[in-house]
Steps between C-alpha positions, in 0.01 A plus 500: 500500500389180348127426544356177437089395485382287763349275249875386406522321821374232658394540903561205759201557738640261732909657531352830404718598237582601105651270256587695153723407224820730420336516167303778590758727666835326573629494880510882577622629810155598557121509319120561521255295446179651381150323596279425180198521729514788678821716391700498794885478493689326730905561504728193562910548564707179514522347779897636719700271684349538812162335387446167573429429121824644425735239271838577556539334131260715374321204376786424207302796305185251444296694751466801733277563791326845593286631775265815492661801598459635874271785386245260336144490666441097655467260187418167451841433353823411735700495169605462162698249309623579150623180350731492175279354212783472229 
């Protein structure tokens, strides 16, 4: 599985979520992200079609939306976007 620093993202305190650029990993199916302060991983799976995030488009490949995975502890993330940067 892919796995990703934190330190590659950007955090929206406000919307609580992830911004990273496909750079760093592409638009997997699913990925970690790995916290440069204290070493936790968090796992992220794109976003299905019953999500209200869900793009029925999937975004025209220019982005993709994930959420942490059910077995994740509480975070202060509600999700992820990857957007393309080429």
């Amino acid at each position: 599985m892919n796995k990703v620093s934190l330190s590659k993202c950007t955090f929206n305190k406000e919307r609580r979520y992830l911004k990273l650029s496909s750079e760093f990993v592409g638009m997997p199916i699913s990925l970690q992200i790995e916290s440069h302060h204290t070493g936790r991983v968090v796992e992220f799976t794109a976003v299905g079609e019953n999500d209200p995030l869900f793009d029925q488009d999937g975004w025209d490949g220019e982005m993709q939306i994930y959420r942490p995975t059910r077995n994740e502890a509480r975070t202060n993330v509600d999700y992820l976007i990857i957007y393309n940067e080429h």
